[in-house]
VOKOLTOR-961254 format. One record per atom (N, C-alpha, C): residue number from 1; residue in one letter; x, y, z. Coordinates in nm, 2 decimals, decimal comma. Each point is the difference from the previous one (the first is absolute). Example, Ala and Ser with C-alpha at 12.3 -4.5 7.8 and 13.67 -1.06 7.14 Angstrom:
<bases>
<k: 1 r: A u: 1,32 v: -0,57 w: 0,78>
<k: 1 r: A u: -0,09 v: 0,12 w: 0,00>
<k: 1 r: A u: 0,09 v: 0,12 w: 0,00>
<k: 2 r: S u: -0,04 v: 0,11 w: -0,07>
<k: 2 r: S u: 0,09 v: 0,11 w: 0,00>
<k: 2 r: S u: -0,08 v: 0,11 w: 0,08>
</bases>
This chain:
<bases>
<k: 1 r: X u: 0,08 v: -0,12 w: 0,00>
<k: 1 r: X u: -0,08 v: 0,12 w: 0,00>
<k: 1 r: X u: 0,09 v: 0,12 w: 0,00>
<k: 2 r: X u: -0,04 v: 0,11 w: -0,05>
<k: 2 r: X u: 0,03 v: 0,16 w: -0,01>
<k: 2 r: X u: 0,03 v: 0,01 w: 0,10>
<k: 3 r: X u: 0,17 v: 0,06 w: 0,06>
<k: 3 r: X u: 0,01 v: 0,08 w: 0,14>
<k: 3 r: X u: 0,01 v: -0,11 w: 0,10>
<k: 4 r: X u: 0,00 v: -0,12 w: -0,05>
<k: 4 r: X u: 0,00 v: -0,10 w: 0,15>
<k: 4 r: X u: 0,14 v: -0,10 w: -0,05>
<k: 5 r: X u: 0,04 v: -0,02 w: 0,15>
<k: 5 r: X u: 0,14 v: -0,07 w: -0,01>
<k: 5 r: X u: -0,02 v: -0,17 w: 0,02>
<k: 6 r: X u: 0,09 v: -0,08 w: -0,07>
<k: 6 r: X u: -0,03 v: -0,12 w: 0,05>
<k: 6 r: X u: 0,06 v: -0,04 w: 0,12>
<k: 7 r: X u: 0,07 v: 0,10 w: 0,06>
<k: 7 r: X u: 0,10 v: -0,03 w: 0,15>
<k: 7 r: X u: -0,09 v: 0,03 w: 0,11>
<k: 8 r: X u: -0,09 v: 0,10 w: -0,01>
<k: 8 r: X u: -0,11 v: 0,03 w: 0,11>
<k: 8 r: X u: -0,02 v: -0,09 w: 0,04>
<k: 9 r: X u: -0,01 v: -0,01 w: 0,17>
<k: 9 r: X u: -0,01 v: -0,12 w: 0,08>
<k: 9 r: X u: -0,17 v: 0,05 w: 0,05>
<k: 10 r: X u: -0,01 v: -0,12 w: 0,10>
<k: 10 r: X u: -0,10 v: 0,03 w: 0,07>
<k: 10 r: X u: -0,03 v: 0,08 w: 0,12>
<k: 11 r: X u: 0,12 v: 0,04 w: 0,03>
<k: 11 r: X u: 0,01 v: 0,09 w: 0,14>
<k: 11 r: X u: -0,01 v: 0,15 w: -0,11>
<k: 12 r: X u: 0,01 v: 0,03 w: -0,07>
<k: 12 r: X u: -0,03 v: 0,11 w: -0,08>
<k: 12 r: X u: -0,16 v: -0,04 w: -0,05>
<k: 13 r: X u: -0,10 v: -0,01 w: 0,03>
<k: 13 r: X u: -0,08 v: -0,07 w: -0,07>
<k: 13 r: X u: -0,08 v: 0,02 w: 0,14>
<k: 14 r: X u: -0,08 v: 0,11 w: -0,03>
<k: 14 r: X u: -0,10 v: 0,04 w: 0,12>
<k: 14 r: X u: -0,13 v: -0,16 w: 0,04>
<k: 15 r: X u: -0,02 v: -0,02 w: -0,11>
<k: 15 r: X u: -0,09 v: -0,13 w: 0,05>
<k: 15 r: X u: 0,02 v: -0,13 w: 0,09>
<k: 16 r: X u: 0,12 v: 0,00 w: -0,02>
<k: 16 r: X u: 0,11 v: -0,07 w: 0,07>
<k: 16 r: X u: 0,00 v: -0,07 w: 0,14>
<k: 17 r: X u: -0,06 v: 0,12 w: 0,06>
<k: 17 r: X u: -0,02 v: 0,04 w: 0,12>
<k: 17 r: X u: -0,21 v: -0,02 w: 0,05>
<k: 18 r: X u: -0,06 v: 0,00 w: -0,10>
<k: 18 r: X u: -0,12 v: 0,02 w: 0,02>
<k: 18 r: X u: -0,07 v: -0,12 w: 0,07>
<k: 19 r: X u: -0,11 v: 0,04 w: 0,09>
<k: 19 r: X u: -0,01 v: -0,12 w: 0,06>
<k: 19 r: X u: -0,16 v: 0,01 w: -0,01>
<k: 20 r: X u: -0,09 v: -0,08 w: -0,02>
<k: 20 r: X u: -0,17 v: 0,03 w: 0,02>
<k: 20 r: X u: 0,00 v: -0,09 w: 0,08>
<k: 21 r: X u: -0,18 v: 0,05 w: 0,08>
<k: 21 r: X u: -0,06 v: -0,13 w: 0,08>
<k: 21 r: X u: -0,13 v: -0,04 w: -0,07>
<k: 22 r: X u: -0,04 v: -0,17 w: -0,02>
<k: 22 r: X u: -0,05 v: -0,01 w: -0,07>
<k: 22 r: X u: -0,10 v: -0,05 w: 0,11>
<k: 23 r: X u: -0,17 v: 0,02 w: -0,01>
<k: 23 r: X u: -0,06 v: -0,02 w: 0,09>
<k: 23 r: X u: -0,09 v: -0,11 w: -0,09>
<k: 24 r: X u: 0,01 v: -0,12 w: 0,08>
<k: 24 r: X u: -0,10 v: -0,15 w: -0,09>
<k: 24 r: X u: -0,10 v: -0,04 w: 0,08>
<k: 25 r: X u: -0,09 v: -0,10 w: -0,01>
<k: 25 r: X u: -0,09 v: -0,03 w: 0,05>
<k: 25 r: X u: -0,05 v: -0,14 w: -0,11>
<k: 26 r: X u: -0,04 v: -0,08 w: 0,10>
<k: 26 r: X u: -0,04 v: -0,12 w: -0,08>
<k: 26 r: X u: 0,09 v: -0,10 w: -0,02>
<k: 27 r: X u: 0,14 v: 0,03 w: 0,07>
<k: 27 r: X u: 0,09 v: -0,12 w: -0,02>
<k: 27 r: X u: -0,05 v: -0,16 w: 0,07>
<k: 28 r: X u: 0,04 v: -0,06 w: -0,02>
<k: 28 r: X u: -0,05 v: -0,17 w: 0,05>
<k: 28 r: X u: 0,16 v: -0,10 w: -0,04>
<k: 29 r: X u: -0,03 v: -0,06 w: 0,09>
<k: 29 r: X u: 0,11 v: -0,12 w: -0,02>
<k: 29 r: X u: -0,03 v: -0,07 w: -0,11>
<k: 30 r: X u: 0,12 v: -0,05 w: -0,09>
<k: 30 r: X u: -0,03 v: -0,09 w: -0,11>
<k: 30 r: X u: 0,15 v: -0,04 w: -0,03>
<k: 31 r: X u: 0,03 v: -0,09 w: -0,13>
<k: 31 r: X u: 0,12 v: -0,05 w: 0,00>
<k: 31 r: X u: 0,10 v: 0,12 w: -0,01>
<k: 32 r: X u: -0,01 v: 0,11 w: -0,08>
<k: 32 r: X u: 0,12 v: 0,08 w: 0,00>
<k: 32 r: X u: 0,05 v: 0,08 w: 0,08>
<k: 33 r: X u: -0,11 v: 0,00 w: 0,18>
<k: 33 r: X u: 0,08 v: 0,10 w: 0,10>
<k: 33 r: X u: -0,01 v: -0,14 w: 0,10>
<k: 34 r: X u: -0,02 v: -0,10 w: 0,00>
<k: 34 r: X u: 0,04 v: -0,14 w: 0,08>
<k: 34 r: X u: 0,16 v: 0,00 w: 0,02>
<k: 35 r: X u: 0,09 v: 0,07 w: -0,06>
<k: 35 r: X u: 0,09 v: 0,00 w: 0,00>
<k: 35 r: X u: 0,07 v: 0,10 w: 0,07>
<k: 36 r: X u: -0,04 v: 0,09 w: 0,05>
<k: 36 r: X u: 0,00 v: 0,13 w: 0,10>
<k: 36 r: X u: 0,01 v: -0,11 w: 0,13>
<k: 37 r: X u: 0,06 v: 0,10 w: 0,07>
<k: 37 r: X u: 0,02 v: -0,07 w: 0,16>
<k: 37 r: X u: -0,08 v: 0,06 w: 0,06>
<k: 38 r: X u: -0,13 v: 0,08 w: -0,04>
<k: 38 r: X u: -0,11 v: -0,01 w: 0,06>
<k: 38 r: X u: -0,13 v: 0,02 w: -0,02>
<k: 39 r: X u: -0,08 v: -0,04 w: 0,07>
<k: 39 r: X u: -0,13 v: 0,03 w: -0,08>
<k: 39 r: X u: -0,08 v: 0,12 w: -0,04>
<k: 40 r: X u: -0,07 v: -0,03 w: -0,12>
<k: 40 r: X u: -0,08 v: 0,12 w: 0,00>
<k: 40 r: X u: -0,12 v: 0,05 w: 0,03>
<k: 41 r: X u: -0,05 v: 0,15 w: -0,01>
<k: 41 r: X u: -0,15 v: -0,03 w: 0,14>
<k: 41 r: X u: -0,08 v: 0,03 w: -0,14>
<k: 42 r: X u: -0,14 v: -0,09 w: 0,04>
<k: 42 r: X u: -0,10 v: 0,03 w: -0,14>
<k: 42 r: X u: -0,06 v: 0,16 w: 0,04>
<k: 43 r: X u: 0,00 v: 0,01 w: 0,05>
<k: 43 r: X u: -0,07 v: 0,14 w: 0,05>
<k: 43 r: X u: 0,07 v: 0,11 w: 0,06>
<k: 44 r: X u: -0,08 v: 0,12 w: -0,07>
<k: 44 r: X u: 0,11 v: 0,14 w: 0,05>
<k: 44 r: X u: 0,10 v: 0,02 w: -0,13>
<k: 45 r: X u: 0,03 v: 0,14 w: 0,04>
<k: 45 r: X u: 0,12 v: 0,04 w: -0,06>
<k: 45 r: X u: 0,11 v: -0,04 w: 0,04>
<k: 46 r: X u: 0,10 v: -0,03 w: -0,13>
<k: 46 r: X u: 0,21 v: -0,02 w: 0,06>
<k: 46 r: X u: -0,02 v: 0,11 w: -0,10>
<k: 47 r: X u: 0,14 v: 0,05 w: 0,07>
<k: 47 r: X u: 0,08 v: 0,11 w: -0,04>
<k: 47 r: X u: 0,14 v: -0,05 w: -0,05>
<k: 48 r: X u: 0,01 v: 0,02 w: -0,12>
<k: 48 r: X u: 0,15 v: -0,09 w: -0,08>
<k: 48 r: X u: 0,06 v: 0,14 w: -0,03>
<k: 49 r: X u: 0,17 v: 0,05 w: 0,05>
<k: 49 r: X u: 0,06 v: 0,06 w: -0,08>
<k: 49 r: X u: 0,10 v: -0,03 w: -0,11>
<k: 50 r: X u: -0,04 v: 0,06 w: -0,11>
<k: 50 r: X u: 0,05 v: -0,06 w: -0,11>
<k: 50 r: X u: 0,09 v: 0,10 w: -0,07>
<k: 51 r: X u: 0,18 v: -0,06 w: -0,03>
<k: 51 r: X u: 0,04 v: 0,14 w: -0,07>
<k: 51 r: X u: -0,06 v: 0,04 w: -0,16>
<k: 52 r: X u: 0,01 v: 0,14 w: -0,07>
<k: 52 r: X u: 0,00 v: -0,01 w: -0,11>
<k: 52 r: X u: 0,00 v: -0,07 w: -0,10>
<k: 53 r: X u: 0,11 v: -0,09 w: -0,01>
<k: 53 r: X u: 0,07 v: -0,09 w: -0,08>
<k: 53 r: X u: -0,05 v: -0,10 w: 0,00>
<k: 54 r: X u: -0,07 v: -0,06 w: 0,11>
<k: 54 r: X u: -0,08 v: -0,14 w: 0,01>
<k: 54 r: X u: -0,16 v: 0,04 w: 0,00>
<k: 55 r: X u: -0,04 v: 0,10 w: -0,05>
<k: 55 r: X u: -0,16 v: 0,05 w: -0,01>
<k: 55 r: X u: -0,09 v: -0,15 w: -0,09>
<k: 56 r: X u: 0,10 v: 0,02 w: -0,08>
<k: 56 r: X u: -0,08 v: -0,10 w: -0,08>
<k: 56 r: X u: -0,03 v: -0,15 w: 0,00>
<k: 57 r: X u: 0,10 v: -0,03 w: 0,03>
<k: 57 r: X u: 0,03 v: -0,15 w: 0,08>
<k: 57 r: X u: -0,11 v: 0,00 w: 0,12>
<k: 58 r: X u: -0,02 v: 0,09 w: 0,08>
<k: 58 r: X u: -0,06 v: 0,02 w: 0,11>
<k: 58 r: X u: -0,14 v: -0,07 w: 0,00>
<k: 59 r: X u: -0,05 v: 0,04 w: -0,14>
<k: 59 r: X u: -0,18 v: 0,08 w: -0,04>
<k: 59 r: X u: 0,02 v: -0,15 w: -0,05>
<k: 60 r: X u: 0,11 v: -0,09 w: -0,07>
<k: 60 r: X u: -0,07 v: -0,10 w: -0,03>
<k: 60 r: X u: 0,01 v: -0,10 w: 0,09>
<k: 61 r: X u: 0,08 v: 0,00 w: 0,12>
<k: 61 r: X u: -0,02 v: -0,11 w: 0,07>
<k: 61 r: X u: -0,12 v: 0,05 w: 0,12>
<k: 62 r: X u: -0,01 v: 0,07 w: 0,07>
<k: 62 r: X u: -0,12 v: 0,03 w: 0,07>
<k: 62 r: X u: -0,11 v: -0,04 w: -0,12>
<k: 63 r: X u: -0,05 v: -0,02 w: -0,10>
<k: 63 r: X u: -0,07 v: -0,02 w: -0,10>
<k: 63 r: X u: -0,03 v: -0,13 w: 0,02>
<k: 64 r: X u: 0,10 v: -0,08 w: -0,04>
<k: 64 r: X u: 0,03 v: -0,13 w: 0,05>
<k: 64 r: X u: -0,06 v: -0,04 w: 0,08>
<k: 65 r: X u: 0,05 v: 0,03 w: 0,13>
<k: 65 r: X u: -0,06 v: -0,04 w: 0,12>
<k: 65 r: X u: -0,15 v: 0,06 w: 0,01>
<k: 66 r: X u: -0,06 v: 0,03 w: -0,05>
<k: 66 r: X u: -0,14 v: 0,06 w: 0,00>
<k: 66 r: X u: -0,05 v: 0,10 w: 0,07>
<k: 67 r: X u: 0,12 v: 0,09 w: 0,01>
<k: 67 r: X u: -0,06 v: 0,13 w: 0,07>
<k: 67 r: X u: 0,01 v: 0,13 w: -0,11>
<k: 68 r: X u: -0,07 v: 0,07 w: 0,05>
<k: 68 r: X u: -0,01 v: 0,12 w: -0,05>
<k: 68 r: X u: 0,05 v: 0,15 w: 0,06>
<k: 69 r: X u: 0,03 v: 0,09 w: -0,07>
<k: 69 r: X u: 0,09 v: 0,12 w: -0,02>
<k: 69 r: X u: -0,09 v: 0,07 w: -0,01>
<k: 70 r: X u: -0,04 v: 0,09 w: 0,18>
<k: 70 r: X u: -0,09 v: 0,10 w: 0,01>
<k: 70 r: X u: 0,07 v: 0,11 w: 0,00>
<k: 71 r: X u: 0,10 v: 0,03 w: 0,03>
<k: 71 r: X u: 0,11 v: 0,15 w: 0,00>
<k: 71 r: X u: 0,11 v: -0,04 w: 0,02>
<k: 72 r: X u: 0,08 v: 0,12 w: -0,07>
<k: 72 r: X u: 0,15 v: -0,03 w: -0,01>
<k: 72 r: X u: 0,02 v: 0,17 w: 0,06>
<k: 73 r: X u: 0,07 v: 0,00 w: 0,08>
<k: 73 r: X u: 0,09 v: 0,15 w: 0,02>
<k: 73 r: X u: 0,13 v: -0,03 w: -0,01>
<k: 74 r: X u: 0,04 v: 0,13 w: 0,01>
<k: 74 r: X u: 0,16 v: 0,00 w: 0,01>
<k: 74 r: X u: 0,05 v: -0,04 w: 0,19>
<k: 75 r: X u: 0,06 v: -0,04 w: -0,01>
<k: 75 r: X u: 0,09 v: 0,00 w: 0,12>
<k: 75 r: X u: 0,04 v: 0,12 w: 0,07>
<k: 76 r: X u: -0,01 v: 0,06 w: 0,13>
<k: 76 r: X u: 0,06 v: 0,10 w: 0,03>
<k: 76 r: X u: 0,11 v: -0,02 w: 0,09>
<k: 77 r: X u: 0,12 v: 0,07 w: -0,01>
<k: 77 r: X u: 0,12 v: 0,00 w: 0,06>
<k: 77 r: X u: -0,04 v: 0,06 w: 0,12>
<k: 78 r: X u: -0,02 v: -0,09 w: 0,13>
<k: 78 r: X u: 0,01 v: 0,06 w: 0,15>
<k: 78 r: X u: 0,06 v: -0,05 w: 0,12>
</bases>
């Protein structure tokens, strides 16, 4: 791309750093979190923080396991 270096690292790379919290609902145990060292609750919200970089990965494995993605915010530094 125009103006962009192929040496730019990630620590230059404001995203880098970004962290959201992903708020689910509807998770349930099944074969693909049997493998977690712990269980999951059918009911209520978890709160998952997830960096930037793994957003996507994120949306399909919560998917997976049959929950759903009521809000996502950003993370605040406190």
């Amino acid at each position: 791309m125009l103006g962009q270096s192929a040496l730019v690292g990630s620590a230059s790379n404001p995203s880098a750093s970004r962290v959201f919290v992903y708020e689910v609902t509807g998770l349930r145990q099944n074969d693909t979190n049997d493998k977690n060292s712990y269980p999951v609750r059918r009911s209520g919200s978890v709160f998952i923080k997830v960096p930037y970089s793994r957003m996507n990965e994120e949306m399909q494995r919560i998917t997976r396991m049959g929950g759903t993605i009521v809000n996502i915010t950003p993370a605040t530094e406190s």
